[in-house]
Short mmCIF file of the C-alpha atoms (twelve columns), coordinates in Angstrom:
data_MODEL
# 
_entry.id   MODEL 
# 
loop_
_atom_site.group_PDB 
_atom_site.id 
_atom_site.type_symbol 
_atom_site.label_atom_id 
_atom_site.label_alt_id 
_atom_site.label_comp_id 
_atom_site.label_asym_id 
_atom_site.label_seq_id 
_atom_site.Cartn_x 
_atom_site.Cartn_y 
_atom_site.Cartn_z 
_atom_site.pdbx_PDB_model_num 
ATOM 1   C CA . UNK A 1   -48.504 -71.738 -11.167 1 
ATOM 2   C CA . UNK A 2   -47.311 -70.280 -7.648  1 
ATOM 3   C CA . UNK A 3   -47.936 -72.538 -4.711  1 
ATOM 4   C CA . UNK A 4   -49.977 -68.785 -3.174  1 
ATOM 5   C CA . UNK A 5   -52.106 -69.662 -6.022  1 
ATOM 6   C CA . UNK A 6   -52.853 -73.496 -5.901  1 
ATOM 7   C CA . UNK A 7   -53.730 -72.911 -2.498  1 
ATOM 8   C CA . UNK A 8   -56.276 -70.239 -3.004  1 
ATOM 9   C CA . UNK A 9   -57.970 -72.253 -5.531  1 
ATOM 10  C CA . UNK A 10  -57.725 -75.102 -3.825  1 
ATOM 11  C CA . UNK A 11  -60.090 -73.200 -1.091  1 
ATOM 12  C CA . UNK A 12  -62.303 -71.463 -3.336  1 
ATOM 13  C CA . UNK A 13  -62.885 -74.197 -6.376  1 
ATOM 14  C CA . UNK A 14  -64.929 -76.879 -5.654  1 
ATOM 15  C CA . UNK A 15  -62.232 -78.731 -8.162  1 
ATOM 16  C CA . UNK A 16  -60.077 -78.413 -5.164  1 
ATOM 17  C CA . UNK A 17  -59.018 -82.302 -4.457  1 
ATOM 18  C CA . UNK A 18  -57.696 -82.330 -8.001  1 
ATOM 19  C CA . UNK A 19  -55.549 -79.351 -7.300  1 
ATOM 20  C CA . UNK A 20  -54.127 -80.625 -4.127  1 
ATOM 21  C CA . UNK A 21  -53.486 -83.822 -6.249  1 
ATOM 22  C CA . UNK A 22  -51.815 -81.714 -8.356  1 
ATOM 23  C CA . UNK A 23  -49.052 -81.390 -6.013  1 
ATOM 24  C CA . UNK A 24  -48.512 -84.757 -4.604  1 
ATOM 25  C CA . UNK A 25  -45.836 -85.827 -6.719  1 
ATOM 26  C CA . UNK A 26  -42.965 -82.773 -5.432  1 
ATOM 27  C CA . UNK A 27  -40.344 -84.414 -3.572  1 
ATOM 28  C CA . UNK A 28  -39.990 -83.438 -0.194  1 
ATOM 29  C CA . UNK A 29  -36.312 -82.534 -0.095  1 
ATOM 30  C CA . UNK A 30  -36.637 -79.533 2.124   1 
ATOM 31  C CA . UNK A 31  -35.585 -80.531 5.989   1 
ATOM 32  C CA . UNK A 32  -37.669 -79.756 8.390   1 
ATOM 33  C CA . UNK A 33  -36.282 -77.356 11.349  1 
ATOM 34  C CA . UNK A 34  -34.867 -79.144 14.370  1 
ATOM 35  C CA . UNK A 35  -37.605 -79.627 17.197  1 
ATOM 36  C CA . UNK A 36  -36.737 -78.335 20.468  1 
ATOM 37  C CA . UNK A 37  -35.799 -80.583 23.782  1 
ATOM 38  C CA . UNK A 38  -38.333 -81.663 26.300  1 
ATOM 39  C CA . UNK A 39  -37.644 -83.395 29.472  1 
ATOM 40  C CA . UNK A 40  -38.854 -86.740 30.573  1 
ATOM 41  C CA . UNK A 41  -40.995 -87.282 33.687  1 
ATOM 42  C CA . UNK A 42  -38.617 -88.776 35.068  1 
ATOM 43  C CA . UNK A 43  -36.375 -86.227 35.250  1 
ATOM 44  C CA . UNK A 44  -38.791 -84.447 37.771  1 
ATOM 45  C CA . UNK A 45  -38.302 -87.110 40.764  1 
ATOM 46  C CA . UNK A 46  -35.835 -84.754 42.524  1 
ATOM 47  C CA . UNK A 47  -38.744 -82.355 43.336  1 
ATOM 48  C CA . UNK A 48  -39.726 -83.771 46.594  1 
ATOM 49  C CA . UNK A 49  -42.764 -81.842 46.807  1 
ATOM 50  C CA . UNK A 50  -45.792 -83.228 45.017  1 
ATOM 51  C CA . UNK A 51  -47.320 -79.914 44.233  1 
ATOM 52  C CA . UNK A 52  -43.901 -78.363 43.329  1 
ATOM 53  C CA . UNK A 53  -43.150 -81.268 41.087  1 
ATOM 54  C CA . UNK A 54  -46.777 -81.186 39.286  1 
ATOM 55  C CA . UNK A 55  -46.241 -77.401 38.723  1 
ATOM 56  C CA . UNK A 56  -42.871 -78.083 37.209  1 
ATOM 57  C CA . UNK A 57  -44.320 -81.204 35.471  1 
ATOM 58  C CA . UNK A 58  -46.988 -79.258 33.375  1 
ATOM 59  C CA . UNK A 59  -44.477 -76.132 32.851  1 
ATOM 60  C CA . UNK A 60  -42.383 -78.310 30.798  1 
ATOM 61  C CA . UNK A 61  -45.546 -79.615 28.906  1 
ATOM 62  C CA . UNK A 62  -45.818 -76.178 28.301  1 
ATOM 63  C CA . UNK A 63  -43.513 -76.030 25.746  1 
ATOM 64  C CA . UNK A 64  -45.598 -78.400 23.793  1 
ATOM 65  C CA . UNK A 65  -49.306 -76.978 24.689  1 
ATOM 66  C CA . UNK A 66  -48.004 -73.220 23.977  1 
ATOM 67  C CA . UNK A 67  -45.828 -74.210 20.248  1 
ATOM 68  C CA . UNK A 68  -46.799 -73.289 17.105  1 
ATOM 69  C CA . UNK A 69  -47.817 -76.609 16.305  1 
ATOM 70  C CA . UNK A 70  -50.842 -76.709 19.099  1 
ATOM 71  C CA . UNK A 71  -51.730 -72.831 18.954  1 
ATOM 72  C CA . UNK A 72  -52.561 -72.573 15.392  1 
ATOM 73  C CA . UNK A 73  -55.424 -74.897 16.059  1 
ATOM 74  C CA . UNK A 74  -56.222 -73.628 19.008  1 
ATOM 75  C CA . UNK A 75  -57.523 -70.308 18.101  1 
ATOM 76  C CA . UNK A 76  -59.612 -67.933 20.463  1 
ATOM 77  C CA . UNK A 77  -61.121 -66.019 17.779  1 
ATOM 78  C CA . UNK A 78  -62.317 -69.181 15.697  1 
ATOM 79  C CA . UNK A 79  -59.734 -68.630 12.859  1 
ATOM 80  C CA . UNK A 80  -57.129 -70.808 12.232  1 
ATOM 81  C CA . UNK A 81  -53.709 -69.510 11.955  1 
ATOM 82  C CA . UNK A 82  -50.384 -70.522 9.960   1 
ATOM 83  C CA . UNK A 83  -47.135 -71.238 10.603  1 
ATOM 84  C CA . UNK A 84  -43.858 -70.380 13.559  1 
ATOM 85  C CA . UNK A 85  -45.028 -67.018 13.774  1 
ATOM 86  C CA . UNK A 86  -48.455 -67.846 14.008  1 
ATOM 87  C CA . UNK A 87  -49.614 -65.449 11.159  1 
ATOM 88  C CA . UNK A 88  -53.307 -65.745 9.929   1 
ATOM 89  C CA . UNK A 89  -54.585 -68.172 7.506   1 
ATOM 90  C CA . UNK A 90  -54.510 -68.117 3.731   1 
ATOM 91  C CA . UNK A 91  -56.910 -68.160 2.131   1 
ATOM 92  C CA . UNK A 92  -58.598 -66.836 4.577   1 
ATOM 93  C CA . UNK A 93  -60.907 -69.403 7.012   1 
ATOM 94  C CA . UNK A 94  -63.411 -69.983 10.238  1 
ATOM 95  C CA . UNK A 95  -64.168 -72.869 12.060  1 
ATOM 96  C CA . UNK A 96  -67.716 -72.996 10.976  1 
ATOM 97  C CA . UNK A 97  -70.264 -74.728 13.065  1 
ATOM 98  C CA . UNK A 98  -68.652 -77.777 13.209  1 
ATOM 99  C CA . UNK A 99  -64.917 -76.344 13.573  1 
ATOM 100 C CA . UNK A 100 -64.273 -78.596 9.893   1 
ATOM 101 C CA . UNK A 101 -64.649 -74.845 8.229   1 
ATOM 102 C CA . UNK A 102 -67.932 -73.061 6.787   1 
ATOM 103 C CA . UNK A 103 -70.598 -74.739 4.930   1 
ATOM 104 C CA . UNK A 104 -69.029 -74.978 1.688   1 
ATOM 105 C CA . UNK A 105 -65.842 -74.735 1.955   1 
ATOM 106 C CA . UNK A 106 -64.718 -77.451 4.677   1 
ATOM 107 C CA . UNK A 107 -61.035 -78.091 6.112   1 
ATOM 108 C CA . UNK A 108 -60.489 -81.018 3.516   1 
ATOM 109 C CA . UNK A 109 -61.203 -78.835 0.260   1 
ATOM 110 C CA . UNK A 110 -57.463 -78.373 1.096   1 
ATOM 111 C CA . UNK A 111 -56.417 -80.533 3.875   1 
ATOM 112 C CA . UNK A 112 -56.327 -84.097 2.906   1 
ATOM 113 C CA . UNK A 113 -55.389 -86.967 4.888   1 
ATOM 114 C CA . UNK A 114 -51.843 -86.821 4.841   1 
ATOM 115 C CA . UNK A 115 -49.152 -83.594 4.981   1 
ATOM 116 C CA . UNK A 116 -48.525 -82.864 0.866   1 
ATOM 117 C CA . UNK A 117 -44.661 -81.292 -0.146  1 
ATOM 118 C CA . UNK A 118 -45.174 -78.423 -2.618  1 
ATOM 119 C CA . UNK A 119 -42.786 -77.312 -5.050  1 
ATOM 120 C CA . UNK A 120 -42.939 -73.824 -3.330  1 
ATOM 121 C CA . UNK A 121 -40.306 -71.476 -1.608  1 
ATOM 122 C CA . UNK A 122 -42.591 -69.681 0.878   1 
ATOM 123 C CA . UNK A 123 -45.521 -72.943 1.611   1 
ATOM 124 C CA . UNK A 124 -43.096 -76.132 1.216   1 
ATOM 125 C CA . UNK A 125 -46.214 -78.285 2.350   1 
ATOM 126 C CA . UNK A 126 -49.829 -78.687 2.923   1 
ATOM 127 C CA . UNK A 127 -50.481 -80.418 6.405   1 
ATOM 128 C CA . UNK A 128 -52.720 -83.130 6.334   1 
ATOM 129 C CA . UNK A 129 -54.278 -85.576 9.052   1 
ATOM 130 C CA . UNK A 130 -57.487 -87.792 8.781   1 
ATOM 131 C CA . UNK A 131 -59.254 -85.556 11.625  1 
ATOM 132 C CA . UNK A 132 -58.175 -82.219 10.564  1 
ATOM 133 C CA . UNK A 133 -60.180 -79.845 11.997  1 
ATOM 134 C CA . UNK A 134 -59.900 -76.880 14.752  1 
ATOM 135 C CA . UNK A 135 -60.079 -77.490 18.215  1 
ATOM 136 C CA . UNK A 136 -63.530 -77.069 19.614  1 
ATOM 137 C CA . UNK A 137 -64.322 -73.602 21.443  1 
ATOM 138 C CA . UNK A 138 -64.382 -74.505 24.800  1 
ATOM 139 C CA . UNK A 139 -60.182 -75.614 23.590  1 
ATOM 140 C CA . UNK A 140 -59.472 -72.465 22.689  1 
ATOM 141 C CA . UNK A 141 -55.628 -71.325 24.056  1 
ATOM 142 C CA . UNK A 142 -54.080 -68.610 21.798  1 
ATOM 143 C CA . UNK A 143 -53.581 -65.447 24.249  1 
ATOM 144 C CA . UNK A 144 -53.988 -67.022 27.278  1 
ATOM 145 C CA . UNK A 145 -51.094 -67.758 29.922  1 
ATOM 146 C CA . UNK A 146 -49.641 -71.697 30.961  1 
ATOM 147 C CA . UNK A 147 -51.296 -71.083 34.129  1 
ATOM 148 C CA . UNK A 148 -54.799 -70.365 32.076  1 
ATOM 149 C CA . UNK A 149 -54.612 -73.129 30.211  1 
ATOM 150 C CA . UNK A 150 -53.864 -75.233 32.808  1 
ATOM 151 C CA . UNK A 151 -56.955 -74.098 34.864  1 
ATOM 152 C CA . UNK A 152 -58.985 -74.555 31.527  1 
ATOM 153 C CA . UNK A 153 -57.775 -77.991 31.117  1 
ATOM 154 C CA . UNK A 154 -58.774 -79.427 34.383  1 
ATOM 155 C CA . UNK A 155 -62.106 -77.874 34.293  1 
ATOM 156 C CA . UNK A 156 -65.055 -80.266 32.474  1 
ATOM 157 C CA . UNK A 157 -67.019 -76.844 32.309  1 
ATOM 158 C CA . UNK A 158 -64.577 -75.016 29.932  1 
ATOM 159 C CA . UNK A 159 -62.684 -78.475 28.630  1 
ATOM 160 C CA . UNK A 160 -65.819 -80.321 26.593  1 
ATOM 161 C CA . UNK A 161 -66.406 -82.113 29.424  1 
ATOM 162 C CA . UNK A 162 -63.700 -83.855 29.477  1 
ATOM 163 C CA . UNK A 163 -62.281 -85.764 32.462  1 
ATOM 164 C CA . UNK A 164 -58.927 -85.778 33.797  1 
ATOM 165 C CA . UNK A 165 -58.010 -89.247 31.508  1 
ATOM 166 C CA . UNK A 166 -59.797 -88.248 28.766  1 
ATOM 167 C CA . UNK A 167 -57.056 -85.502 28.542  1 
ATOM 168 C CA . UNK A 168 -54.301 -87.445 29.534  1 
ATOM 169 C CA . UNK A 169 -55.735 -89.933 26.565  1 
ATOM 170 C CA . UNK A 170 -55.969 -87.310 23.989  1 
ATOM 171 C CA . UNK A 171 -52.502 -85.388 24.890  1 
ATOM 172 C CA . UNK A 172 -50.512 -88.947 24.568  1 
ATOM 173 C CA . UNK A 173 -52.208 -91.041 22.000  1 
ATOM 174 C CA . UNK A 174 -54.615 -88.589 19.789  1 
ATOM 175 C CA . UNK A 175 -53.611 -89.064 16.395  1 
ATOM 176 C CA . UNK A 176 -54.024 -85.180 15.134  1 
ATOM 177 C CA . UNK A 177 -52.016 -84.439 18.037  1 
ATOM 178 C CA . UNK A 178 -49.379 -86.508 16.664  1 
ATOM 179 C CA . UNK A 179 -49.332 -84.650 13.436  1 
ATOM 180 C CA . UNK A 180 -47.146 -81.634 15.810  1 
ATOM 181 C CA . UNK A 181 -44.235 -84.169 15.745  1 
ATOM 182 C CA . UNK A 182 -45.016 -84.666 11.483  1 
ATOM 183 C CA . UNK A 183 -46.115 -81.220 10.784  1 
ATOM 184 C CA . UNK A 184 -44.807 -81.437 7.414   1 
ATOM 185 C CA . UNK A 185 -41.563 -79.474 5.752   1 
ATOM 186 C CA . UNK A 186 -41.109 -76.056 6.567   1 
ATOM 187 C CA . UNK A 187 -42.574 -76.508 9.656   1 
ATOM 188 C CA . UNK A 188 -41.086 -76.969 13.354  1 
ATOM 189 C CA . UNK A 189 -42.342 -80.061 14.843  1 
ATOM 190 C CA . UNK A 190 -43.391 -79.710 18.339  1 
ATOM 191 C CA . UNK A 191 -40.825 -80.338 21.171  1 
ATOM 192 C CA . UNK A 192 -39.517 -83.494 21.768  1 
ATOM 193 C CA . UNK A 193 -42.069 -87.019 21.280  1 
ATOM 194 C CA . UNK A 194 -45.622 -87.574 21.984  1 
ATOM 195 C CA . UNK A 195 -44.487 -90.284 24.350  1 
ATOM 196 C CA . UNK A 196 -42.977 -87.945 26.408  1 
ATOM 197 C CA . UNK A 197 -45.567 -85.399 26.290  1 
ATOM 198 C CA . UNK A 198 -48.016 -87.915 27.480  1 
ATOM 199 C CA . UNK A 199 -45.749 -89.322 30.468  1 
ATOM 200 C CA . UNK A 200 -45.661 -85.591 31.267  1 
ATOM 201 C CA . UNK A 201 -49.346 -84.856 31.671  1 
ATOM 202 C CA . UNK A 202 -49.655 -88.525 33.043  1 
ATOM 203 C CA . UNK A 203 -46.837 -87.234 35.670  1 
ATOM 204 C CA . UNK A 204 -48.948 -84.384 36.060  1 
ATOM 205 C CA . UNK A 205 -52.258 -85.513 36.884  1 
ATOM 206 C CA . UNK A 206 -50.532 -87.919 39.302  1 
ATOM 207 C CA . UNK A 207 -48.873 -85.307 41.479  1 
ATOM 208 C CA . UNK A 208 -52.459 -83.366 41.745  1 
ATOM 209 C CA . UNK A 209 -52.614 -81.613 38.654  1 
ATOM 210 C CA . UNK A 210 -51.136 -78.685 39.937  1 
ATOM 211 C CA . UNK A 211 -50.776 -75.098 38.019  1 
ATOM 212 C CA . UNK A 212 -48.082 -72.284 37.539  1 
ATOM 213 C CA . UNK A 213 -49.621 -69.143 39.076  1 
ATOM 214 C CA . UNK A 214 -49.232 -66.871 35.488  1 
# 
């Protein structure tokens, strides 16, 4: 049976752990693509100016917060999407009410805790994480400039509420967030660690939490 296959009844069967079971045992031989570079914090002292610095600070964060790792979860139109190129989801999906999928047919009828290899050319693994589920709405980044997102971020109106350590809290230590550095094979992990990501938006935050103007 094609992996296409597995996964579409894996979303549409309610026999759908058993299927994703199914696949558990294929070896996970395929390397995954080399992760790009990211720059520490500290790297950033040489900007004198605090502003300056905190603009360049969150730029190179950037590369994380606008990757194909955070922007398929970050949809604008509620649907998740798949993959480098960021191509729409198959089966098909929404976020649902609860951004865990429509009644019915939640995240984990495929998703399970952990990423799963596949025997597959095209899908070489299911991604997994204990909290897998969409970013809520007021998250939402896809289409929008580093400069938007930034704005977005450090507003509790459009950010869940969220205050400026809350976000630090959830860019550094969140463990879905993590998943971008273990997205599974076939995928390209996010750029560089989640430690430095997180001494980045700490960085950040301490300079003023200054944004790029596009």
């Amino acid at each position: 049976m094609r992996v296409a296959t597995v996964v579409i009844l894996a979303g549409t069967l309610a026999a759908a752990g058993a299927v994703v079971a199914s696949v558990q045992a294929a070896p996970e031989t395929a390397s995954k693509p080399a992760a790009a570079t990211l720059k520490t914090a500290a790297s950033f002292q040489s900007i004198k100016d605090p502003g300056a610095r905190s603009v360049a600070l969150f730029t190179e964060a950037g590369k994380v917060i606008q990757s194909p790792r955070c922007l398929n979860c970050h949809p604008v139109e509620r649907a998740p999407t798949q993959g480098d190129d960021l191509h729409p989801h198959n089966p098909p999906m929404k976020a649902g009410d609860s951004g865990h999928g429509p009644a019915g047919l939640p995240c984990f009828s495929c998703h399970g805790e952990a990423n799963v290899p596949t025997w597959g050319q095209n899908i070489k693994s299911i991604p997994g994480d204990p909290k897998w589920a969409l970013a809520p709405a007021e998250m939402a980044w896809q289409g929008k400039s580093l400069g938007q997102i930034c704005a977005q971020l450090k507003d509790p109106a459009r950010n869940g509420g969220k205050t400026m350590a809350q976000i630090h809290h959830h860019m550094a230590e969140d463990h879905l967030v993590g998943w971008g550095w273990n997205p599974g094979a076939g995928r390209t992990p996010a750029p560089g660690t989640q430690a430095q990501f997180g001494e980045l938006i700490k960085a950040w935050i301490d300079t003023g939490a200054k944004c790029p103007k596009a």
